[in-house]
C-alpha positions in Angstrom: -3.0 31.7 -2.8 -2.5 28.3 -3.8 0.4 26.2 -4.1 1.1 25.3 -7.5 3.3 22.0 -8.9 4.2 19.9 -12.0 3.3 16.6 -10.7 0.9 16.2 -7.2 1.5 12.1 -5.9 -1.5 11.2 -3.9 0.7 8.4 -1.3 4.2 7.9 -0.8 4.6 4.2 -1.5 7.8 3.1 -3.2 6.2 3.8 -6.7 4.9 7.0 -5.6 8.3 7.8 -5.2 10.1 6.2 -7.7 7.4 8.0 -9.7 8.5 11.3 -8.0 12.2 10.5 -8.9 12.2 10.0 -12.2 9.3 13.4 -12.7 12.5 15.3 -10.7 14.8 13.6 -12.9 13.3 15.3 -15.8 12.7 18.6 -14.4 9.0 18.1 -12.3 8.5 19.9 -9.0 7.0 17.2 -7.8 4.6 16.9 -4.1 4.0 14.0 -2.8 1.4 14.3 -0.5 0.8 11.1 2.7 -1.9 10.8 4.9 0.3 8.4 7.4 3.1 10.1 9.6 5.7 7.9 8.4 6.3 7.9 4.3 6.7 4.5 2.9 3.7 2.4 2.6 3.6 -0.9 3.0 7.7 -0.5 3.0 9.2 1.1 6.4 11.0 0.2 9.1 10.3 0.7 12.8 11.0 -0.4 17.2 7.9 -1.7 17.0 8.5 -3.9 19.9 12.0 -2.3 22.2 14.2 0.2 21.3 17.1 -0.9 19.7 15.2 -3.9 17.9 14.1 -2.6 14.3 11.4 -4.4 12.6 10.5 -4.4 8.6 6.5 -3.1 8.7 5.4 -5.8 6.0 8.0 -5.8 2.9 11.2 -7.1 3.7 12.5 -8.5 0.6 14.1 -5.9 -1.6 15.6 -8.3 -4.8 12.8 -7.0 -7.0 13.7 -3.4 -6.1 17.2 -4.0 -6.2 17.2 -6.0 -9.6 14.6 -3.6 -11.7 15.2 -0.9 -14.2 14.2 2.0 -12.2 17.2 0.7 -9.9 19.4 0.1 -13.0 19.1 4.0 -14.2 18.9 5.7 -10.4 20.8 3.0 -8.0 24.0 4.8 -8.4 22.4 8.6 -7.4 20.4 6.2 -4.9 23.4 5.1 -3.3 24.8 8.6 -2.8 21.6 9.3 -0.9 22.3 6.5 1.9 20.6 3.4 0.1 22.1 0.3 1.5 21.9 -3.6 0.1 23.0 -6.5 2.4 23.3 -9.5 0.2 21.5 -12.6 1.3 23.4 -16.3 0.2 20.7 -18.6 1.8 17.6 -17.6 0.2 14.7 -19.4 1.3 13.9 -22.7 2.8 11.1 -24.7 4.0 10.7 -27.0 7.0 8.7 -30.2 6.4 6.3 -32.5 9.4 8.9 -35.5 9.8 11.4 -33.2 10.9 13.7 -32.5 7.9 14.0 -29.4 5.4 15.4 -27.8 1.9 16.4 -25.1 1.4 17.5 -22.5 -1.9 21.4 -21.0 -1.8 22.5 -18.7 -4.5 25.3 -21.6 -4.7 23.9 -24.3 -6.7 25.6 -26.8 -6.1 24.7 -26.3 -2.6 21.0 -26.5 -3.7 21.5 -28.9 -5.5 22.9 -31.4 -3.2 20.2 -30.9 -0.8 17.5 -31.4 -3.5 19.8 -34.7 -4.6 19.8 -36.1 -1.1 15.8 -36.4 -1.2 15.4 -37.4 -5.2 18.2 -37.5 -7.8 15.5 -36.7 -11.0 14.8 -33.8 -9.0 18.3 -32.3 -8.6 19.2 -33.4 -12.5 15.8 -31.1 -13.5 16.7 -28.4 -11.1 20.5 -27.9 -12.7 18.3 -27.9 -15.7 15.9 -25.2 -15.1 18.8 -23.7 -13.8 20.7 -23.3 -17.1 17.8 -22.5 -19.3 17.0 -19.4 -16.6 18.9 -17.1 -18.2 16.9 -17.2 -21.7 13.9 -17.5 -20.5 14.6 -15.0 -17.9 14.8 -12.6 -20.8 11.2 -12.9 -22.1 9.9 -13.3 -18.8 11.4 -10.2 -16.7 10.3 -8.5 -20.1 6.8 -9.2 -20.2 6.5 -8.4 -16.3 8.2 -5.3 -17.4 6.6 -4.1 -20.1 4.1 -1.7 -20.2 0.5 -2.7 -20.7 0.3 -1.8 -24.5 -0.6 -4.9 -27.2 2.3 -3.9 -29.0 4.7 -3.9 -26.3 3.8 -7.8 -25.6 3.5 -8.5 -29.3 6.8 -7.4 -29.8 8.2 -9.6 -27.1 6.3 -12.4 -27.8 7.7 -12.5 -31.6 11.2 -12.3 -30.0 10.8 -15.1 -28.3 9.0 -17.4 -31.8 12.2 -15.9 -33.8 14.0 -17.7 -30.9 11.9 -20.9 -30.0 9.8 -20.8 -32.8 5.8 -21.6 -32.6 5.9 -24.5 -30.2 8.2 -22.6 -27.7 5.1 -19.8 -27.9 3.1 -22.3 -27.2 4.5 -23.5 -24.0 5.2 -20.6 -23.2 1.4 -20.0 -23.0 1.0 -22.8 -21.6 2.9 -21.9 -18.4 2.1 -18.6 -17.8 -1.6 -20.4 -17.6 -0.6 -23.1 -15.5 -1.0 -23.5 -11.7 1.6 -23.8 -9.1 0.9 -27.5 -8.8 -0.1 -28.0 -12.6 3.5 -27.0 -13.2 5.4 -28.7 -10.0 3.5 -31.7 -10.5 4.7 -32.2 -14.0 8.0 -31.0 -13.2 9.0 -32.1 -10.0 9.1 -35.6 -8.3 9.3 -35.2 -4.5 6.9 -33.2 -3.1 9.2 -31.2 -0.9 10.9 -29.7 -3.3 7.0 -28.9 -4.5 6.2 -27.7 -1.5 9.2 -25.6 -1.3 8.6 -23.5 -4.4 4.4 -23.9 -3.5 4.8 -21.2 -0.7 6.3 -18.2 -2.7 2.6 -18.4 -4.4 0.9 -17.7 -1.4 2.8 -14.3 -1.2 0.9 -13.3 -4.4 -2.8 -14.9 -4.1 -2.0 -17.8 -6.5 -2.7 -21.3 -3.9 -1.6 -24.2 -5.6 -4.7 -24.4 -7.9 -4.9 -20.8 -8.8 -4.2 -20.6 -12.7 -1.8 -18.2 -13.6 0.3 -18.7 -10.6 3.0 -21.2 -12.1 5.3 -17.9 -12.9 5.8 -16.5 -9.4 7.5 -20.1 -7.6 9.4 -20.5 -10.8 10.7 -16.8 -10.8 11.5 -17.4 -7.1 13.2 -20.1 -6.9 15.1 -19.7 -10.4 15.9 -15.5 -9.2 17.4 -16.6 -5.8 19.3 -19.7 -7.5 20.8 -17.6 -9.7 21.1 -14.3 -8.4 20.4 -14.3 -4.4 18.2 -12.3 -2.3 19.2 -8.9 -0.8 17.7 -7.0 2.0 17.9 -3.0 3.4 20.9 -2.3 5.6 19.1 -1.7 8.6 15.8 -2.1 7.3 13.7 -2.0 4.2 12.7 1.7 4.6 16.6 2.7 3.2 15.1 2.4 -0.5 12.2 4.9 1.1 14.7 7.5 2.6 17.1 7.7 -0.5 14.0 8.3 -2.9 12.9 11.0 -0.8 16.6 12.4 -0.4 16.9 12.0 -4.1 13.4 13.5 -4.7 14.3 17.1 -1.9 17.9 17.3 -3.8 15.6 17.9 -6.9 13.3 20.3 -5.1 11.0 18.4 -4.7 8.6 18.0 -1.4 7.4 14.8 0.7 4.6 15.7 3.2 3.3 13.4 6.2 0.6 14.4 8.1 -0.9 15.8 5.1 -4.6 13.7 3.7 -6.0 14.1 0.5 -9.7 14.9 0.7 -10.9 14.8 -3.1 -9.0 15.3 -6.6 -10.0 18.9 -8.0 -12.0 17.7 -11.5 -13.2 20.9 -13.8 -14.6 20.0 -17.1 -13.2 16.6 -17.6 -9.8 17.6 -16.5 -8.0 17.0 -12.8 -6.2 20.6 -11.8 -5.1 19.3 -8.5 -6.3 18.2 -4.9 -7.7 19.3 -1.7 -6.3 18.6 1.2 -7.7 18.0 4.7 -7.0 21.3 6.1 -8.3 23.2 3.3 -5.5 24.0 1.3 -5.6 23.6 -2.6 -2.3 22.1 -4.6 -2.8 23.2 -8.6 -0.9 20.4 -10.7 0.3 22.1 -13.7 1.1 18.6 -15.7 -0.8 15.5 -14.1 -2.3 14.3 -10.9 -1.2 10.6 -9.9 -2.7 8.9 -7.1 -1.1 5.8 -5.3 -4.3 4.2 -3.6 -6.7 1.0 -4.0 -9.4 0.7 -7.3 -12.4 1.9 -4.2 -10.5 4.8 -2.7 -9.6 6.2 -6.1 -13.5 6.3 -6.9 -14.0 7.8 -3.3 -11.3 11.0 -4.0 -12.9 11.6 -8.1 -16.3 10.8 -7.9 -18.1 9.3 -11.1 -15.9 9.4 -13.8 -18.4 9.5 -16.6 -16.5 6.0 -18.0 -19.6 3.3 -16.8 -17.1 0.4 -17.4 -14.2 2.0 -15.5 -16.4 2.9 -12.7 -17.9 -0.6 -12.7 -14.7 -2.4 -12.8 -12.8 0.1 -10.0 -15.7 -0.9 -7.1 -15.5 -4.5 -8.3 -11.7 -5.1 -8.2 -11.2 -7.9 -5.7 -8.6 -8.0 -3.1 -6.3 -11.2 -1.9 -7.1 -12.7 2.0 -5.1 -10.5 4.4 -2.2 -11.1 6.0 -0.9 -11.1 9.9 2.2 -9.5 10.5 4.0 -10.3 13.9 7.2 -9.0 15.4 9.5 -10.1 17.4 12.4 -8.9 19.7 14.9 -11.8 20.1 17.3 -13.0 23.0 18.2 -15.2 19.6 17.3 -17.4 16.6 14.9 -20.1 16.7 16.4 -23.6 17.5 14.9 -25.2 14.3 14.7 -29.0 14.9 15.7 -29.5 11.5 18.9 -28.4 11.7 21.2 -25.7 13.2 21.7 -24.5 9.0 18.5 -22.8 8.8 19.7 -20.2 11.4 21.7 -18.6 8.4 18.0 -18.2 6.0 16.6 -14.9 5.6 13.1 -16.2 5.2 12.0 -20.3 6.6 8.8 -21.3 5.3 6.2 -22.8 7.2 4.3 -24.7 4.6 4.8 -28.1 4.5 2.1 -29.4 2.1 0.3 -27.8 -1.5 -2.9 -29.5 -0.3 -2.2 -27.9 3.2 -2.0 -24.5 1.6 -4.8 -25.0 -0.6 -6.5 -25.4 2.3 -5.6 -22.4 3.9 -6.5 -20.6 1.4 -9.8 -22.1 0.8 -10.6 -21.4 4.8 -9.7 -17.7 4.4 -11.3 -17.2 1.1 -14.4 -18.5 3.4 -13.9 -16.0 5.9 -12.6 -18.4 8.3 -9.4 -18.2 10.7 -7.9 -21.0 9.0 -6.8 -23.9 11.6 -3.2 -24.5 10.2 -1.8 -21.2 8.8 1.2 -20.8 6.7 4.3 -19.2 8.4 6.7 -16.7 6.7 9.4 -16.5 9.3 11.9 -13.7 8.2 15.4 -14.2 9.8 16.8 -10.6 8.9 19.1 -10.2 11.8 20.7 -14.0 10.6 21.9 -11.3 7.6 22.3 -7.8 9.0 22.9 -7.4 12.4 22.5 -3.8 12.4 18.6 -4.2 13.7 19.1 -5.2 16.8 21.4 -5.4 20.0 24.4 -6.8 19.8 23.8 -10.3 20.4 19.9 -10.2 19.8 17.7 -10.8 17.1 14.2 -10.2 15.3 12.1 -12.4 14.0 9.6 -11.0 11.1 6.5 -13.6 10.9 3.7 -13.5 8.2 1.0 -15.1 8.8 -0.7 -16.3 5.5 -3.4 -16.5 4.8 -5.7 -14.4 6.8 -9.4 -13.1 6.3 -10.2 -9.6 6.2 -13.4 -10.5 7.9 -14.1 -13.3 10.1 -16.8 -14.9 9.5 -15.3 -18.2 11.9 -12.9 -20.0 13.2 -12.2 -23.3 10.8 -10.5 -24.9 13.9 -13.7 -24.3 16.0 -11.8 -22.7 18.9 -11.4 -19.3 18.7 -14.8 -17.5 18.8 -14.2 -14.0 18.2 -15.4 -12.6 14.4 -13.7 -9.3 15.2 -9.8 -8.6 14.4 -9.8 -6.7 17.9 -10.5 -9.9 19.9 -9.2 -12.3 17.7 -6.0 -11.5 16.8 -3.9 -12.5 19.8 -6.1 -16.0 19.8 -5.0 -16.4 16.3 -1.0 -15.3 16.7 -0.7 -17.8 19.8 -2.1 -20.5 16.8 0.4 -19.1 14.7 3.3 -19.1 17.6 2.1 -22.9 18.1 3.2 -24.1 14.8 6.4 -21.9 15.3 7.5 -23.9 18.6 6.2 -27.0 17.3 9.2 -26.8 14.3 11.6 -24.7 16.6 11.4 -25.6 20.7 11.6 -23.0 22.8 11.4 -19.6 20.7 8.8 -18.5 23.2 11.1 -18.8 25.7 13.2 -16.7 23.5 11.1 -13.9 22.8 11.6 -10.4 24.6 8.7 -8.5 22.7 6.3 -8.7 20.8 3.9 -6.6 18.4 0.9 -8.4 16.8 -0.2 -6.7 13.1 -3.3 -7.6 12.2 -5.3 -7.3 8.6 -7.7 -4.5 10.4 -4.5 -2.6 11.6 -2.5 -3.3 8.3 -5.4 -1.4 6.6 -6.2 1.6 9.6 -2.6 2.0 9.2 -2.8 2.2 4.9 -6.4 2.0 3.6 -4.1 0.9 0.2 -3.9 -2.7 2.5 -7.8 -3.6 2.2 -9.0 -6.4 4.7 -5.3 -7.0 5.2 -4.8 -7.4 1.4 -1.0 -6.6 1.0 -0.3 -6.6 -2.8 -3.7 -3.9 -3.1 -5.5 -6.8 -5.4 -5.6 -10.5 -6.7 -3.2 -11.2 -9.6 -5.3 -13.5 -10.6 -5.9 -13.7 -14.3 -8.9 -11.6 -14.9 -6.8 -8.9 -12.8 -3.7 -9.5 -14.3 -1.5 -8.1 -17.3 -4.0 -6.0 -19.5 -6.9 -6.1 -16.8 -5.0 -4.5 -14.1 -7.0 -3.1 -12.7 -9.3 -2.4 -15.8 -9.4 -3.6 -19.2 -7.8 -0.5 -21.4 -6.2 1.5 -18.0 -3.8 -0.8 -17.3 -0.8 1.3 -18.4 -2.2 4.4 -15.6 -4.6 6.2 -17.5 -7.5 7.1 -16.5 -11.0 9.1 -17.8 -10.2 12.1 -16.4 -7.8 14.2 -18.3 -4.0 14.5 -16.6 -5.2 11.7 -13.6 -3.2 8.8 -13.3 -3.1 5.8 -11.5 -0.3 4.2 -9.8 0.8 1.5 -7.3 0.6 -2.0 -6.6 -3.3 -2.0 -8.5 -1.9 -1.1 -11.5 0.0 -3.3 -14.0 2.9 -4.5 -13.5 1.2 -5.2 -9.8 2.7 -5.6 -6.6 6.3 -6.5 -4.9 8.7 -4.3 -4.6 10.0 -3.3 -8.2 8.5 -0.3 -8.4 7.6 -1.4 -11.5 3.8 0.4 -12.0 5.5 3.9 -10.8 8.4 3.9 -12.9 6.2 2.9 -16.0 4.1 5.7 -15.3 6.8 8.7 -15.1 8.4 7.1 -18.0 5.3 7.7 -19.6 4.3 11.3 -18.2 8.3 12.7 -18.7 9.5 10.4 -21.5 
């Protein structure tokens, strides 16, 4: 006989199971049913390289999660199910070619002193933006957090001309259109402190001429100025094991192990899935799947909705990224200075034309010859991942094409991932020792992640792809991931649509599931 539920959650990514929580909240019996062996996603925590040394699979900054409204109405409960914050002080910093850096504290006058040092206009417009964050911070996390309904926006948006009046509309417009360097250029003098803010865009697809893009470097900068950054004690998958906790307490269920083959349909209308072994699960109230635009098509078929179809196998994905993790004997020796031990994440991007660059060679298919560098220093913050006395490093390597069609260096030959990922990480580990001597010397293991595995390991990842879709404008707000479905819906009757390619996007808010059950369960 078959099983039968309230809710069926095809994935368990964060907003399947912030989805799942707030369905239990409300009375569901909720399944969430995983392909993978681990739950988690894209968030999860593993020894990936020695025991002992525990290394964050992709996300490892949990600030969104930790400041959203999902977390506002569950983080107490969450907290009595083992969820665990360590907060971060030193945010974010770059290092820069002639040997010096900046970096972002949640003290500002820290911050500030730093900017001050390289140009005083800069510091006086940084205090600036500083003290204006918190009312534009208002309209801004609101929009982001809205759901994807005219009114909703139109509501916010007259808030904000009873506040600013029309010209304050207007530039508001105006920025959310803006590029990252449209904006920095007009803002900022130096171009370090350009640079600095420059690389949080390329951990959303917006390079430094992408329009749109302005928001995500000033809501980065502005967040971790005024709020900090906090990661997972002992890892990022602590948000993943207190949902499910949460989700069990409820009576609910979280299978690995356990694919989806195809999303029952009868007359317009999904009554549940089929699973790989044969098994049937009825859903008595909805069906919400937490995969990519393509794999939804692949688990429904045809729709009968020509311009959803269309728009679903046309959604395009972001370059890929390469993940690589370290075990430690300790820190990089950054010649910049001994302070950026104490930064949870050192960038790696010292120019905007340098990562428009990059971005251009990986949009091109090609390896691109000077990569950016995400170097995660979690261990610097919570020493719980690792041996006493030892560290890990977590790198990104951005950008990264899903398929290689060349090398933009003209060295590495390989065009598949199998061959040409350890070429590519040495290139990566280069520009690493080049900024901090002697880190290979440091190293005691090493696991190399590339786009092809990041996707074999969760098909959500495409080519590498780790926010499941460009945020660029015509995939962003109202269009994400098609015009009209933005808020979850979908053609077929009780199937819904959740996760990082559905508004509000990616990062680690849980922002698309939470919308959703707040939908399905009031």
């Amino acid at each position: 006989m078959n099983e039968a539920l309230d809710g069926v959650i095809i994935g368990s990514g964060h907003n399947s199971l912030a989805c799942a929580v707030h369905l239990a909240s409300r009375g569901w019996k909720v399944g969430v049913f995983e392909r993978a062996s681990v739950p988690g996603g894209a968030v999860k925590t593993g020894e990936y390289t020695l025991p002992g040394f525990r290394h964050d699979w992709a996300a490892m900054n949990l600030s969104l999660f930790a400041g959203s409204p999902f977390f506002k109405e569950y983080g107490e409960e969450l907290i009595g199910h083992g969820l665990g914050f360590v907060p971060v002080a030193d945010c974010f910093s770059s290092v820069f070619d002639d040997g010096s850096w900046l970096g972002v504290s949640n003290d500002l006058e820290a911050t500030a002193k730093r900017i001050e040092a390289i140009n005083r206009e800069d510091a006086k417009t940084w205090r600036e933006l500083t003290s204006a964050f918190p009312a534009r911070a208002e309209t801004l996390f609101g929009l982001l957090g809205s759901p994807a309904k005219k009114r909703a926006f139109a509501s916010i948006l007259f808030k904000e001309w009873r506040r600013t009046g029309t010209d304050g509309v207007l530039d508001l417009g105006r920025f959310l259109l803006a590029s990252p360097r449209d904006w920095l250029n007009e803002t900022f003098v130096s171009p370090k402190v350009r640079a600095l803010l420059a690389a949080w865009g390329m951990h959303l697809d917006f390079a430094p001429d992408v329009a749109g893009g302005a928001l995500f470097p000033y809501l980065e900068g502005m967040a971790n100025q005024a709020f900090g950054m906090v990661l997972g004690q002992g890892g990022a998958e602590t948000i993943v094991k207190a949902m499910i906790s949460f989700i069990e307490s409820r009576g609910g269920v979280v299978s690995c192990n356990t694919g989806v083959t195809r999303v029952i349909v009868e007359g317009g209308q999904a009554r549940g899935i089929e699973l790989a072994d044969g098994r049937q699960i009825i859903a008595r109230k909805a069906v919400i799947a937490n995969v990519a635009p393509q794999a939804l098509q692949k688990l429904t078929g045809e729709t009968g909705n020509t311009r959803y179809d269309t728009g679903l196998s046309k959604v395009a994905h972001a370059p890929g990224t390469m993940m690589i993790h370290l075990a430690m004997d300790g820190l990089p020796d950054w010649s910049a200075g001994e302070e950026l031990k104490s930064f949870a994440y050192v960038h790696i991007a010292p120019e905007l034309d340098q990562m428009a660059r990059v971005y251009q060679q990986a949009q091109a298919g090609l390896l691109p010859a000077e990569p950016i560098i995400v170097c995660g220093q979690p261990t610097a913050i919570d020493a719980s991942r690792a041996p006493e006395g030892k560290h890990v490093l977590w790198l990104q390597v951005r950008m990264a094409p899903g398929k290689i069609k060349g090398d933009a260096a003209g060295q590495i030959t390989s065009t598949d991932w199998e061959t040409a990922a350890e070429p590519f990480a040495e290139r990566a580990l280069d520009i690493l020792e080049r900024h901090a001597p002697g880190t290979r010397g440091k190293i005691l293991g090493r696991h190399i992640v590339s786009p092809a595995m990041l996707e074999a390991d969760n098909p959500n990842l495409v080519g590498g792809d780790q926010i499941c879709g460009s945020h660029h404008l015509t995939q962003h707000f109202m269009f994400r991931p098609v015009r009209g479905f933005a808020d979850g819906r979908t053609p077929v009757g009780n199937l819904f649509h959740t996760g990082a390619a559905v508004w509000p996007g990616a990062g680690t808010g849980a922002g698309p599931g939470y919308l959703l059950a707040q939908k399905l369960a009031g």
